[in-house]
Structures are given as structure tokens and as C-alpha cells.
N, C-alpha and C positions, 0 to 999 in steps of 0.2 A: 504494500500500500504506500504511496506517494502522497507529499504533499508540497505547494514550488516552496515555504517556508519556514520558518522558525515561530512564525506567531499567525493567529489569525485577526485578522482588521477588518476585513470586509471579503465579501464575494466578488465585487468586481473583481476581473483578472483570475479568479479561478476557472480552470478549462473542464469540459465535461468530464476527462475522468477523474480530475480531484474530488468533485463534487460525487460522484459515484460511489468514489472509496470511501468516504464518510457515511454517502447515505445507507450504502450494505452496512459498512460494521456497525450505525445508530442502530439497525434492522436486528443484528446478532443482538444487539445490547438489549434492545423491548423484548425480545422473545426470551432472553434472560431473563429481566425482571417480573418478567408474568409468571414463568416459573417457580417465582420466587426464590432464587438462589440470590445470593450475592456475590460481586466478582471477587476473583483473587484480590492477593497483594499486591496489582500489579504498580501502585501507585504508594506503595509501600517506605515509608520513608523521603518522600516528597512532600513538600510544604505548598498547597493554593491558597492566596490570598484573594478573598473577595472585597475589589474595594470599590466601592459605590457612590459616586456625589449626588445621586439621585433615586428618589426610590423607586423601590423594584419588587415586593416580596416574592413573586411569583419568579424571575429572574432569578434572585438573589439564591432564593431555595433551593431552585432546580438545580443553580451551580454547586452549591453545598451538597446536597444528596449525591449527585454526580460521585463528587470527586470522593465524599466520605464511602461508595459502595466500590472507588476503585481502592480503597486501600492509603486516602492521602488526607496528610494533617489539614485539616480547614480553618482559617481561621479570615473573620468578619471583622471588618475595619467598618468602624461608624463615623462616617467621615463626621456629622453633626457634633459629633463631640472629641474630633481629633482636631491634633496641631494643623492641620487642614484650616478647618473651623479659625484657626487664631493667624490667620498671615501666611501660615507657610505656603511657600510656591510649590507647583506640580514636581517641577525641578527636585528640589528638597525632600519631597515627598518620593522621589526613585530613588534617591540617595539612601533613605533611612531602609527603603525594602531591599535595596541591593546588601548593603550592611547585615540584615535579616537573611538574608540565601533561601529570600523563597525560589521557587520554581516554576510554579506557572501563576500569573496574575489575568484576574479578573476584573473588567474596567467598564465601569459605567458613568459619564460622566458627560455635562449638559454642552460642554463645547465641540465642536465635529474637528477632529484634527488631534483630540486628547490621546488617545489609546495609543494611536502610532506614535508620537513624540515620546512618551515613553517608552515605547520597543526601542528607540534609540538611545535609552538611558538607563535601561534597567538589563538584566543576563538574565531576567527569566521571561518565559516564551507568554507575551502577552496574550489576552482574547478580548475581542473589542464586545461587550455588553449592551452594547446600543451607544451613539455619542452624537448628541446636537441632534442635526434634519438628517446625519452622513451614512450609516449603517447599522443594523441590527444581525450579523450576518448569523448567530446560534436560530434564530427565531425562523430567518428564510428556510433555515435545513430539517427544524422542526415542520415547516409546513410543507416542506417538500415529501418529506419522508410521510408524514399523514396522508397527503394525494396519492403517494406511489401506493398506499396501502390499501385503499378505499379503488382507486382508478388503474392499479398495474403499472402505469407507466405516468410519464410525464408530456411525452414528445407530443404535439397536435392537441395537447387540450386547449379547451378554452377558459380560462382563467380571467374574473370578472372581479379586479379590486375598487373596493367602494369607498368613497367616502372621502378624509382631509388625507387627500393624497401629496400637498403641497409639504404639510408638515411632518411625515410618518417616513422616520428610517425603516420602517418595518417594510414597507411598501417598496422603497427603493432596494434595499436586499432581495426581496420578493421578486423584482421587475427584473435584475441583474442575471437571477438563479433561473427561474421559468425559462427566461429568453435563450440562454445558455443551453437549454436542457431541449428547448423546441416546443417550449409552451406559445400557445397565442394569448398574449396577454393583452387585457383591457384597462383601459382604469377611467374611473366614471366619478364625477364629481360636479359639484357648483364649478363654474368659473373661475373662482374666486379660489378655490383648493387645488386648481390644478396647475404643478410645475411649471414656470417659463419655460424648460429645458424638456417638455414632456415628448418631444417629434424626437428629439436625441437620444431618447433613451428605446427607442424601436416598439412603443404602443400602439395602438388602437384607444385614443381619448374621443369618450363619450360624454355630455352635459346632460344626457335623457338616461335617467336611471333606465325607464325600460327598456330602452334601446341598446344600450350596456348588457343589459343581463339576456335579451333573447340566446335562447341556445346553449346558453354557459354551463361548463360541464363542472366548475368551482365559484363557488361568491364568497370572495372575500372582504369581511366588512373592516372598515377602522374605525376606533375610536378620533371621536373629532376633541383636537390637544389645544386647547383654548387658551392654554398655558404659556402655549408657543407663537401665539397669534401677537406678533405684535401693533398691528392693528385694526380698531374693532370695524365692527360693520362686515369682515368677511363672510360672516353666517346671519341669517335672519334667527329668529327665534328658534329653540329646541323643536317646537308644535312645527311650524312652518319645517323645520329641516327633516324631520321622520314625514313628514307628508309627502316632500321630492324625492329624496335618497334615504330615508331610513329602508330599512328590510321589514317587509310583511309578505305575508302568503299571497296576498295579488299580487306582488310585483315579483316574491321567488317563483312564482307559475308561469313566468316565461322565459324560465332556465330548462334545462333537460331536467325530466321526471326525477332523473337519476340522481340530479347536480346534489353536493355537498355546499352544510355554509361552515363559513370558519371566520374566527373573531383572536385576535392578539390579548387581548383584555388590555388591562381590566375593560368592562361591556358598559355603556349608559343606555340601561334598557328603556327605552321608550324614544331615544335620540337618535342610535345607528340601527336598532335592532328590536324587532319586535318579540318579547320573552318567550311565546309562545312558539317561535321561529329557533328562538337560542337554545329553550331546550325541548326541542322536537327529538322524540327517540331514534327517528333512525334518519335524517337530513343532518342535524348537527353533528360537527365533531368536536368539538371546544374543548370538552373534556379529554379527547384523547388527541388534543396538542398539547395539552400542559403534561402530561403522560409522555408524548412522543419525547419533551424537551430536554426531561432528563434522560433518556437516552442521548438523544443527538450529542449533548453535552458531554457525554460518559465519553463516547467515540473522539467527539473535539479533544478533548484531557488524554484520550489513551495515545492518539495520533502526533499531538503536539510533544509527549511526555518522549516517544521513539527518538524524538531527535536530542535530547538532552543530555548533554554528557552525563557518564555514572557517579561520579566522583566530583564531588562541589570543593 
């Protein structure tokens, strides 16, 4: 199993069979944990640090479980009440982990450009957690890995992401991996949500929800990140935005019978998604992406952990 690097930052630039070696070995790792075994030691004397400037629990978790079922020390940095917190620069803060001899770091953090600046400062093999609007790349390979399982394959689906596409690293990792793999991606939104750069990145942008979702053999919703809006007026009201683009059963009935929905969370049910739609028993998968994640995760930690010398 290959991978072109030492750390992972993003999906861009990974080629289809990087992205394959991960999504089999995430595949060996689910079928693992249903069994309910736990893996070896293969992580054994390996230090993950989870550090987060932003919250995550769902993320944050998954990494934890991840790395504590490969066998590796965990330990959670709160950045709200670290030297973080009091002045110290990013800078400083690879200083003090390099000092520490962790191994693999985990990074979530509100600026796009974070995770990688560290990979040039730290010796342990970064994973980028999500950073700014730039990438979520563990989340694209969870939601890949969920489709291949429900759908066989990847190549020729129709893949219909909905919602604040403007602001949602999740979306751009999404759009990178799909593309990559020979999905047909859409991405459907207000005006107002939808990338400058959207004709660059090789979609199918849609303004008509329904027109978006005819046919789509995946609907992918987003949480709309208001947080990241810096300014207002790009959405009308909550009422007014589930009435265009939220997800209900009139508008998922003009996807394939078949089609699957999927949600990153956390979900504002009533704004991207109708509850009834979120937890439908056999449309929904939501539940078994935050399932797939720690997988996916376990594979990222075992794959990154191959290239690390033995001996710190």
C-alpha cells in the first residue's frame, strides 16, 4: 500500500490508487470492528496528539477511538485552556510537540493553511482535521467509503451536494475525491453559497434544488456554517431556506428510488434536512458515516504510522 506522503493535508493531488489503498484497508478496519475485535498493537508505543482550535466532538472522538483501538497513546490538547489560549504562536506550539516526540498529530484548526505549516515544523506525520473553507480530507474518505458500500463502486455516480457549498471544507474534499474516482458531481445551492471558483473545480452547479437532485444516485446535505459567513444577508431566513434547498421527501423523490442521503453533522433539522428524511431506516446513512469515520481514521493512523521511522 502506497501513499505520495508523510502526512495527510488534503485530497487534492491524491491519485486514484492512493485513495483506493485507504478506502480497502478503512473496508478491512469496519469489518473489524463489527466483529468486534480490537486491532493489535500495531500502534503500540506511538504517541497521537489530538489538537483542536475548534470544536469537533464527533471528529475529535473518532480520532481518539481510532488511534486508542490501534494500540497508540492519545492524548487531547484543549487548546481553550492551553498556552494557545495565552499568546503563544502556532510556531511555538510545534516547538513544544516536537520537544514531546509525538508521532502522529491531529489538527483542526479555523485558518486554511494551518495543518500544512506545521508539517513543516513538526517530525510527526500531520492529518489535517478540517482547516478554515481549505479541506476536511478524513470526512471525504468516510463518505466515500459509505457510497462504495451502499453503491459498489464510485465511478459514474451521480452525486448531488447540497446546501453552503461556499463555506464547507467538507464539500471541497468531497468534490476533489468523487471527481478523482469518476463520480459526477453536482453541487446545488443559493447563489449566494456557491464558490467563485465553482466551473474550476469540474461540477455540474445547480440554483434549483430540484433540478440538482433529479436522478441522483447520492444527496449530500451541508450544514449551512453561519459562523463563517462573514457577511449577512447570504441566506434568507431558516423557514424561507428548508423551503428552496432544505431536504424533504418531495424534493428527495426526484433522486433515484434507490438514492442514499448523507449529512456531515452536526444536522439543523428543520434548516438542511427534514428529521423524518435524517432518520428514515433505510434512505439514511448518517449513522453509519460516523461509524465508517473511525474506520477511515484507523487506516489514515495505520498508513501514515508505515512511514515513521522505529526509533525516535
Amino acid at each position: 500500500m502506497s501513499h505520495p506522503s508523510k502526512h495527510l493535508l488534503a485530497i487534492e493531488g491524491l491519485e486514484p490508487p492512493h485513495i483506493a489503498d485507504l478506502l480497502d484497508l478503512a473496508e478491512s478496519y469496519a469489518l473489524l470492528n463489527r466483529s468486534g475485535k480490537t486491532q493489535r498493537d500495531l500502534l503500540k508505543g506511538r504517541t497521537l496528539i489530538n489538537l483542536f482550535f475548534e470544536d469537533s466532538t464527533r471528529t475529535r472522538t473518532s480520532f481518539e477511538l481510532a488511534g486508542k483501538r490501534l494500540g497508540a497513546d492519545v492524548i487531547n490538547m484543549s487548546v481553550s485552556t492551553s498556552s494557545v489560549n495565552k499568546g503563544e504562536t502556532l510556531l511555538d506550539t510545534a516547538s513544544t510537540l516536537n520537544a514531546m516526540q509525538c508521532d502522529l498529530l491531529v489538527i483542526r484548526h479555523a485558518q486554511s493553511g494551518a495543518p500544512a505549516l506545521l508539517s513543516q515544523k513538526v517530525d510527526a506525520a500531520v492529518i489535517n482535521a478540517g482547516d478554515g473553507t481549505h479541506e476536511h480530507p478524513t470526512q471525504a474518505l468516510l463518505d466515500a467509503l459509505t457510497i462504495r458500500r451502499h453503491k459498489g463502486r464510485l465511478e459514474g455516480l451521480i452525486v448531488a451536494i447540497c446546501g453552503d457549498i461556499a463555506h464547507s471544507r467538507v464539500a471541497r474534499s468531497n468534490i476533489h475525491l468523487l471527481g478523482t474516482m469518476g463520480a459526477r458531481v453536482r453541487i446545488v445551492g443559493p447563489p449566494t453559497l456557491i464558490p467563485a471558483d465553482a466551473a474550476r473545480l469540474g461540477v455540474e452547479v445547480f440554483t434549483d434544488m430540484r433540478a440538482g437532485l433529479k436522478d441522483a444516485d447520492v444527496v449530500m446535505m451541508l450544514r449551512l456554517q453561519r459562523e463563517r459567513m462573514a457577511a449577512g444577508g447570504l441566506v434568507p431566513s431558516a423557514r424561507e431556506f428548508f423551503r428552496f434547498y432544505g431536504l424533504d421527501a418531495e424534493k428527495l423523490a426526484l433522486a433515484k428510488p434507490d438514492s442514499i442521503v448523507m449529512h456531515p453533522g452536526p444536522m439543523n433539522r428543520g434548516v438542511e434536512i427534514d428529521s423524518a428524511i435524517a432518520d428514515h431506516p433505510t434512505r439514511s446513512v448518517i449513522g453509519e458515516q460516523v461509524e465508517m469515520g473511525v474506520a477511515c481514521r484507523m487506516a489514515v493512523l495505520d498508513i501514515l504510522a508505515r512511514r515513521l521511522p522505529r526509533n525516535r
